[in-house]
C-alpha positions as CSV (number, residue, x, y, z in Angstrom):
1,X,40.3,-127.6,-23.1
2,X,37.5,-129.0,-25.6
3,X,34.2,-130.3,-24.0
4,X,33.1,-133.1,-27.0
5,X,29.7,-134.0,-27.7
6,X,29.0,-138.0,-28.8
7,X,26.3,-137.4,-31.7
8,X,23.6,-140.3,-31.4
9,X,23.6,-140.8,-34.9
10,X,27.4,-142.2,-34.5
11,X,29.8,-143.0,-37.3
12,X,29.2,-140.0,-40.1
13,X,28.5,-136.9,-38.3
14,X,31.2,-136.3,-35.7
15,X,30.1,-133.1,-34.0
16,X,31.9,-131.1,-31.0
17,X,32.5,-128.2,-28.9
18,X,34.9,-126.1,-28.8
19,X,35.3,-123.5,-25.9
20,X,37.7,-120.8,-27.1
21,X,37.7,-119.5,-30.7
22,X,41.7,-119.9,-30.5
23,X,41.1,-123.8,-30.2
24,X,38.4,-123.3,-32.9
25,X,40.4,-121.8,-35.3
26,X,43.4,-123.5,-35.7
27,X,41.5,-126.2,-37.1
28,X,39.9,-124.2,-39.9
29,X,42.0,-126.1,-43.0
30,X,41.6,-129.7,-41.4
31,X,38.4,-130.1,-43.7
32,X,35.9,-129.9,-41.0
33,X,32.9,-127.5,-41.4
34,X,32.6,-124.7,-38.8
35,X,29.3,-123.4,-37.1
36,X,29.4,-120.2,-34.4
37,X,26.7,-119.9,-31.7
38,X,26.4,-116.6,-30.6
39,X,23.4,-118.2,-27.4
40,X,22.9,-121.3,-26.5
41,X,19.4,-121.7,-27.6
42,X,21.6,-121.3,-31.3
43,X,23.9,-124.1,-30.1
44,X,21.3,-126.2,-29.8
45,X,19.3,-125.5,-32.9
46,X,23.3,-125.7,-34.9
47,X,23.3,-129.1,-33.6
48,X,20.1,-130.4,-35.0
49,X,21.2,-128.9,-37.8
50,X,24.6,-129.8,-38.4
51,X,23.3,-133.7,-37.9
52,X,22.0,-132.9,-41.1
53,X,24.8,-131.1,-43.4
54,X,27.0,-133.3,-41.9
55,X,24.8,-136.5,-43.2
56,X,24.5,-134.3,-46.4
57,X,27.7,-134.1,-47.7
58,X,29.6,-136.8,-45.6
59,X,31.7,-134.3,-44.1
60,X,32.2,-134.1,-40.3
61,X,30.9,-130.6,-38.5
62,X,31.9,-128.3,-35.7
63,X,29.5,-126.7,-33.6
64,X,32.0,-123.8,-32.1
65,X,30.3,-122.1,-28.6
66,X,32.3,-119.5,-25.8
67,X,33.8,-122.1,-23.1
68,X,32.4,-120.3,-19.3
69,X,30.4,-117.6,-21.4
70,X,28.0,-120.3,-22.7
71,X,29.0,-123.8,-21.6
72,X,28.7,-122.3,-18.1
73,X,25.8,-120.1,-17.9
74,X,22.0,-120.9,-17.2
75,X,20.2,-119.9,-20.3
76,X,16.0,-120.2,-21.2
77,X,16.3,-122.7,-24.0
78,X,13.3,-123.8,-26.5
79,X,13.6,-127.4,-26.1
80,X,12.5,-129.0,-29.5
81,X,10.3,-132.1,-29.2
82,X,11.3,-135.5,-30.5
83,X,8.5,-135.3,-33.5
84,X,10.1,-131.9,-34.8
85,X,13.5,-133.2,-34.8
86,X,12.5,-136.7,-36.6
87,X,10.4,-134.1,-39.2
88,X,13.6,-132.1,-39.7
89,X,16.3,-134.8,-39.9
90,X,15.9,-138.0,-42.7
91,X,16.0,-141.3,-41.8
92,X,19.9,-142.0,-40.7
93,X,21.4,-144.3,-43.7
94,X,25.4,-144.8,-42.4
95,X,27.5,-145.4,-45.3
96,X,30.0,-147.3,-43.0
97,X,29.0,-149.5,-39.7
98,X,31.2,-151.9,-37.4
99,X,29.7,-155.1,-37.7
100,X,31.8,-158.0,-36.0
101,X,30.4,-160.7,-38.6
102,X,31.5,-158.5,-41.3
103,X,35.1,-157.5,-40.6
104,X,36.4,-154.6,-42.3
105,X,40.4,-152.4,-42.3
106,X,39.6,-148.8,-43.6
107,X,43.4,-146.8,-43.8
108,X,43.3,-143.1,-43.9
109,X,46.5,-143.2,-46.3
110,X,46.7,-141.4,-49.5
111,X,49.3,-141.2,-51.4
112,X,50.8,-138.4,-53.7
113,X,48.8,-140.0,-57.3
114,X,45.8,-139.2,-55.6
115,X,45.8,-136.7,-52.5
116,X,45.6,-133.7,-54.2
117,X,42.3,-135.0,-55.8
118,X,41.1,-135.5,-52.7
119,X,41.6,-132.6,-50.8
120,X,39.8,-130.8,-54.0
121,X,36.7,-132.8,-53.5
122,X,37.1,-131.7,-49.5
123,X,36.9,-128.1,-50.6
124,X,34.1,-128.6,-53.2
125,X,32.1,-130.4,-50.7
126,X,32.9,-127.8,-48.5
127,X,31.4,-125.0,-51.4
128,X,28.5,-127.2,-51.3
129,X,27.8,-126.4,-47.9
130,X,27.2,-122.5,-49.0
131,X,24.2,-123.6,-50.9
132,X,22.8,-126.0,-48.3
133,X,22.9,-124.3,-45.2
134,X,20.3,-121.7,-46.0
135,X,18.2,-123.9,-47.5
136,X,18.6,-126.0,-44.0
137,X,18.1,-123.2,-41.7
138,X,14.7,-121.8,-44.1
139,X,13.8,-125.4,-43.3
140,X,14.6,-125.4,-39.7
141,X,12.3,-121.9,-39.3
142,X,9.2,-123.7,-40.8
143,X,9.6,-126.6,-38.7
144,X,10.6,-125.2,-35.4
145,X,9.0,-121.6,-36.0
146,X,12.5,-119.9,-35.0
147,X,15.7,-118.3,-37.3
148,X,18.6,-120.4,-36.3
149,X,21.8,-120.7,-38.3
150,X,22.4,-119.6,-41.7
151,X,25.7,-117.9,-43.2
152,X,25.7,-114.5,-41.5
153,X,23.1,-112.3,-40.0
154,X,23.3,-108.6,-39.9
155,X,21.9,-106.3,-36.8
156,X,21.2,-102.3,-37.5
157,X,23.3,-102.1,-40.7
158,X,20.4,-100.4,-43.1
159,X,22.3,-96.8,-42.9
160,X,25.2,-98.2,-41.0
161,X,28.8,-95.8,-41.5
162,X,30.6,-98.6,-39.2
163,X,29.8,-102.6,-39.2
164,X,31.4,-104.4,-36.6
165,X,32.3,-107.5,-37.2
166,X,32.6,-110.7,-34.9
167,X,31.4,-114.2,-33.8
168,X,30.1,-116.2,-31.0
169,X,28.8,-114.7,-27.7
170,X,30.8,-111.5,-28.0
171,X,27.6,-110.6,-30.5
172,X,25.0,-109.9,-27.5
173,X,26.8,-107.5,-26.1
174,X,28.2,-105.6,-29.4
175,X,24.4,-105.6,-30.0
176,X,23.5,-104.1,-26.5
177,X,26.2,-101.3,-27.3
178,X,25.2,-100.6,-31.0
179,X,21.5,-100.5,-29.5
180,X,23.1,-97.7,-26.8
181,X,24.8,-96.0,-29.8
182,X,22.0,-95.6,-31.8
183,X,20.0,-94.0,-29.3
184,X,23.0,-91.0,-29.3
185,X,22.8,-90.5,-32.9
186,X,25.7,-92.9,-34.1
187,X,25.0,-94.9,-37.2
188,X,26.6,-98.1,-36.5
189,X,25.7,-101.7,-36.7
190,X,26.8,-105.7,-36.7
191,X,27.3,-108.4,-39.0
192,X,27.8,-111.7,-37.4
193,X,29.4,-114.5,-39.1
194,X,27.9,-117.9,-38.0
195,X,30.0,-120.1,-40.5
196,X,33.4,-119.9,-40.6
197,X,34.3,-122.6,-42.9
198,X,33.6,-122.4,-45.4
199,X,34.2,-118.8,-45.3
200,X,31.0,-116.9,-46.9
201,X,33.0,-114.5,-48.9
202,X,29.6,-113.4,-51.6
203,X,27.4,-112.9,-48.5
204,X,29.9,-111.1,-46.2
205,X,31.0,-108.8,-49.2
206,X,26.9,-107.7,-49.3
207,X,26.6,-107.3,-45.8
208,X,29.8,-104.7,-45.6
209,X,29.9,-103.2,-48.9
210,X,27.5,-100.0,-47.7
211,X,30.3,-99.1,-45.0
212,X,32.6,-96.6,-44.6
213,X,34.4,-98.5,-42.0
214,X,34.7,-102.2,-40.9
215,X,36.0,-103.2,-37.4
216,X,36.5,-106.8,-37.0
217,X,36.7,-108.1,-33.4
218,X,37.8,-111.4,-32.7
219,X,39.1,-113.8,-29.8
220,X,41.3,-115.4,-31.7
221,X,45.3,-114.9,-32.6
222,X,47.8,-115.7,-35.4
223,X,50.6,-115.0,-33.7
224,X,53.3,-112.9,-35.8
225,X,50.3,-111.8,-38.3
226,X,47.1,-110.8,-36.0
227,X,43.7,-111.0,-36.7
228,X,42.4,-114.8,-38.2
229,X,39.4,-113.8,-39.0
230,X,39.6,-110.4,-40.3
231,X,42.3,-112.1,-42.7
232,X,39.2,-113.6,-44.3
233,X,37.0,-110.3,-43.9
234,X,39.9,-108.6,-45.9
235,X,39.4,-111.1,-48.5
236,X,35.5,-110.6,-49.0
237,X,36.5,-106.5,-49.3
238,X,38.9,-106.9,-52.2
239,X,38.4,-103.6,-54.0
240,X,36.4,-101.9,-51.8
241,X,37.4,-98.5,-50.9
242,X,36.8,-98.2,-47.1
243,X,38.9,-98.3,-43.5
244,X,39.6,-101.9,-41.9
245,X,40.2,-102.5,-38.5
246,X,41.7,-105.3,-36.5
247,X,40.8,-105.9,-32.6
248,X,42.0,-108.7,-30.8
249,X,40.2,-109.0,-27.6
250,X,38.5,-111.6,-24.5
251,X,41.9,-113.9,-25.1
252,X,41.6,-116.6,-22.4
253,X,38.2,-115.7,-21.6
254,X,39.2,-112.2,-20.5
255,X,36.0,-110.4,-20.1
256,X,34.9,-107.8,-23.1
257,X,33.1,-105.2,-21.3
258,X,30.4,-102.9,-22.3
259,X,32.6,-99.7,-21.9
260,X,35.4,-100.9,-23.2
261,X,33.1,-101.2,-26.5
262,X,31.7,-97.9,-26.1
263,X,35.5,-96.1,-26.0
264,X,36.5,-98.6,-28.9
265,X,33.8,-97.8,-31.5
266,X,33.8,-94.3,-30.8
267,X,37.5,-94.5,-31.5
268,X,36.6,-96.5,-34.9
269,X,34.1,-93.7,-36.2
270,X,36.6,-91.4,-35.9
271,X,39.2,-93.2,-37.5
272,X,42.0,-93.1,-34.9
273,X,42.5,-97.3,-33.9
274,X,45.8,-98.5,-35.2
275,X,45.2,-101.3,-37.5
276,X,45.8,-104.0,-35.1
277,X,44.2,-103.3,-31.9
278,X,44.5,-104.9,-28.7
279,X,41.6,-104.3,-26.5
280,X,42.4,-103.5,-22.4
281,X,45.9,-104.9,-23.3
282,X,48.0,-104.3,-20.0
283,X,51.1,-102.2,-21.5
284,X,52.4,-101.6,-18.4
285,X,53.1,-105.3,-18.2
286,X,54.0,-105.8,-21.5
287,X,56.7,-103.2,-22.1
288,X,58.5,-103.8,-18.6
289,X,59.0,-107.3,-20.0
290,X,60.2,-106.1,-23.6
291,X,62.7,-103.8,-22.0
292,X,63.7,-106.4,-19.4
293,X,64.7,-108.3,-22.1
294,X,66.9,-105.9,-24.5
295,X,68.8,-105.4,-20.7
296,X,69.3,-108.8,-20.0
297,X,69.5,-111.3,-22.5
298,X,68.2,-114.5,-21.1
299,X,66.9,-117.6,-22.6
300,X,63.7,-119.7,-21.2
301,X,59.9,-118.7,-20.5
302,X,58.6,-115.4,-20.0
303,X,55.7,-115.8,-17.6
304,X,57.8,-116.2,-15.2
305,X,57.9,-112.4,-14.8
């Protein structure tokens, strides 16, 4: 299910919701930009501001939040007043507006002398958005007196041996269990990744390179590969000597508990997680099915089961 927000602004700066990182993520090459609140005082703010990279570069924006975790919940939220917001965003200036007594057809068709042009000005509009969105959120602290945004932002990683990895809501309660973990003696911190696309590949490279060990968790699935985003983490650590972990977890909105986390990471520092993880996976139920199957071949769904 996505829960789609109508931008006030209109025709320019498309901006929704997404509830599950799955949904998210199989968008990430259709060209739109991809923001990650990790509360929803951030999804807020990431929609004030993506009103204004999306305005920027004429490129349309996603504003990505945990369906039940946050769409759900009662949260304390700074509300921003109307005179901040009209400080922060320009004066709206579409490039395109319907207007009956000027009649226009706009096609969406490109054909093959010019769509690879195209989709290279996409992606270096999208690079463009590296540059901006820093300079957006430095903005957005002077105006609003709050850090909101940005490319990543790192938690307890100074002497950090293990970074783990993630996005969204997930990130509170990593935090809560690195904060636990550090109290015990374990050097371990977080790196959260608020935009996805385009992928900061410079800025995640800085945040991990000090590791010995990264373990990416994610809610998402490529299904016959694994992890979608450590396949971009793995990118950013290109010739860096050091262990790399995959865990899927929370698929469906499965609940990512506290000790869970606590067995996981201590698992990590020592070295011992396969390299795809999947975390509270049911085995049980999963190989009873495999081995029903190599008895009894039988076409049609499996959930049946």
């Amino acid at each position: 299910p996505i829960v789609m927000t109508v931008a006030n602004r209109a025709i320019g700066s498309p901006i929704n919701i997404w509830n599950d990182h799955s949904d998210a993520l199989s968008q990430r090459d259709s060209g739109w930009l991809q923001l990650f609140a990790e509360t929803n005082q951030e999804a807020l703010d990431l929609h004030i501001q993506a009103f204004r990279l999306a305005e920027e570069l004429s490129l349309p924006v996603m504003v990505c939040m945990d369906g039940f975790i946050l769409t759900h919940a009662y949260e304390r939220v700074d509300m921003p007043t109307q005179a901040q917001v009209d400080a922060y965003l320009p004066t709206y200036e579409p490039r395109q507006v319907l207007d009956p007594a000027d009649p226009v057809s706009i096609g969406a068709m490109v054909g093959p002398e010019a769509f690879m042009e195209v989709r290279y000005l996409a992606h270096a509009k999208q690079l463009q958005a590296l540059e901006r969105i820093p300079a957006f959120a430095a903005e957005f602290r002077q105006i609003f007196g709050r850090d909101s945004g940005g490319l990543t932002h790192t938690y307890r990683t100074e002497d950090a041996e293990t970074i783990i990895v993630a996005m969204g809501s997930v990130l509170g309660t990593i935090k809560d269990v690195v904060d636990e973990m550090r109290e015990e003696g374990h050097r371990i911190g977080v790196l959260g990744i608020t935009l996805f696309r385009p992928f900061p590949i410079a800025r995640v490279r800085e945040g991990l390179q000090g590791a010995k060990r990264v373990v990416v968790l994610e809610k998402s699935m490529a299904i016959g590969l694994g992890g979608i985003l450590s396949t971009n983490v793995r990118m950013a650590l290109s010739g860096l000597h050091l262990h790399g972990y995959t865990v899927i977890a929370g698929l469906g909105g499965r609940a990512i508990t506290k000790k869970s986390l606590h067995g996981l990471f201590r698992q990590a520092e020592q070295d011992a997680l396969e390299p795809l993880t999947f975390l509270d996976l049911d085995w049980n139920i999963v190989n009873k099915q495999l081995e029903r199957e190599k008895a009894h071949r039988r076409s049609g769904p499996v959930a049946e089961n």
